[in-house]
N, C-alpha and C positions, 0 to 999 in steps of 0.2 A: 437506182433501186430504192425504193422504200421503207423505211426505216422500222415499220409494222407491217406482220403478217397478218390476215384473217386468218383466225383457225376454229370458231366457230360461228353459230348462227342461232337467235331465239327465235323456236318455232312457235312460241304462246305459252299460254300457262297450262300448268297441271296440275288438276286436283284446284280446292278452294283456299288451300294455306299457303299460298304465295309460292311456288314450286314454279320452274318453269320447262320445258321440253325445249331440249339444247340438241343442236346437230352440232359435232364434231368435224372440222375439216384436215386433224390430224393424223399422222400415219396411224399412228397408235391411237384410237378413237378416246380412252382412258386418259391419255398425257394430257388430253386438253387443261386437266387441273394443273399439272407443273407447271405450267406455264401463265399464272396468275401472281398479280389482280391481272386481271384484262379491262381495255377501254372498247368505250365507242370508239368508230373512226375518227370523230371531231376531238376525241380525247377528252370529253367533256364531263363522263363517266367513268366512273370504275367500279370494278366487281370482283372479289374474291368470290369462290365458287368453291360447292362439295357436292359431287356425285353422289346422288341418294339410292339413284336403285337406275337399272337399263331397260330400256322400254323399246318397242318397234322403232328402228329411225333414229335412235339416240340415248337420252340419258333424262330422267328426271334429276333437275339439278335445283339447290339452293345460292341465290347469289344475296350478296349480300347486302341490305337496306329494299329487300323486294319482300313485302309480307302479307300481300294479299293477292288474290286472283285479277282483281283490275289492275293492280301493279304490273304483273306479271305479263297481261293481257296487254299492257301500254310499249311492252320492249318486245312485241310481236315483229321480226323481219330485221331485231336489230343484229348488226354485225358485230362478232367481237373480235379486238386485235390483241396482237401480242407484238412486245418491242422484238427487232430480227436480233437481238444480240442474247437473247433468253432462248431461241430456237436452236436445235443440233445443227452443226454440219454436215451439207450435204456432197455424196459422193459426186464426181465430176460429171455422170450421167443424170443427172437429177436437177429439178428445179421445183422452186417454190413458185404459183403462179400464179401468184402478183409478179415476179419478174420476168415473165414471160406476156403477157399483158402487153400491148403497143410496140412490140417490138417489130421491125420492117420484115417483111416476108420477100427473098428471093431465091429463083430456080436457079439451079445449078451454071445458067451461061450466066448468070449474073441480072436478070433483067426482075427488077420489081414487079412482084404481085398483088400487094399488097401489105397489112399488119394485122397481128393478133387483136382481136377484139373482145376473146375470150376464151376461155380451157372452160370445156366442160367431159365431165366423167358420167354415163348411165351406164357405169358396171363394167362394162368391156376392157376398157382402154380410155386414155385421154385422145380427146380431138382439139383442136385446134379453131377457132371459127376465126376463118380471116375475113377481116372486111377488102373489097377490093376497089379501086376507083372509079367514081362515075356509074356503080353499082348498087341497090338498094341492099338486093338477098347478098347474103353471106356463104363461103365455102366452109365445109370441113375439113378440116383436115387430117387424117388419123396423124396423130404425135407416136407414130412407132422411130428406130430410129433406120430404116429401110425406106421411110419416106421423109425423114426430117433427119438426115445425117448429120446437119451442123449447126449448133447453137451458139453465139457470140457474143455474149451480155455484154465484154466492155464493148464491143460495135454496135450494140442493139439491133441486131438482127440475125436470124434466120434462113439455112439455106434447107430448098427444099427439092425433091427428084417426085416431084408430084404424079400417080397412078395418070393412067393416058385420057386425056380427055376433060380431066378434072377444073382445068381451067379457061379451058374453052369458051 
């Protein structure tokens, strides 16, 4: 497991006074400030942060050593982390996914499908996108736990009772 979480993202600047429009990837879209300074992922950076005001999609936010619009424009797409020891506990149905990421994917009799290659959410529910072998496209997978009964981080893997046909 990785030592840092992403829990947000700069989507660009806002406004011309060095402001930038932050996506939150925390439960609490607000908490993303407790959980400061935040780094790059290289660690190379850091950033205390204060929520100025909430906009479509996020937060107009000020970080800090950012004070112009080009500034702001240059940390377009950057990721911010936070160390996992600043984050809550999570109940035993839950995960953070970054730890869910690479982890091996199998069905139920035990035969590898493949691994997580990515969690993604459009609103509904989390899915799963596994990559599979000797395959370019990727599956979904809904992450309910009716099709993903078992998750084993210290095994790093995944068991799954995949809808019929799914991997076909």
């Amino acid at each position: 497991m990785s030592d840092k979480i992403c829990v947000g993202a700069v989507a660009g600047a806002f406004g011309v006074q060095g402001e930038v429009r932050l996506k939150s990837f925390t439960a609490d879209p607000e908490a993303i400030a407790d959980y400061a300074p935040l780094t790059t992922e290289d660690g190379e950076q850091s950033f205390d942060l204060q929520i100025t005001r909430a906009i479509p999609q996020g937060f107009a936010v000020r970080l800090t050593g950012v004070r112009s619009k080009e500034e702001a424009d240059a940390l377009k797409g950057t990721r911010l982390f936070a160390p996992r020891d600043r984050l809550p506990s999570l109940p035993d149905d839950e995960y953070y996914h970054a730890d869910l990421i690479g982890l091996a994917v199998y069905d139920t009799g035990g035969v590898e499908l493949g691994h997580v290659k990515a969690v993604l959410n459009h609103g509904a529910s989390d899915l799963l996108e596994v990559a599979t072998a000797g395959q370019s496209a990727t599956i979904l997978l809904p992450f309910t736990l009716a099709v993903v009964p078992t998750v084993d981080l210290a095994a790093g893997r995944i068991v799954t009772d995949p809808p019929e046909g799914l991997f076909d």
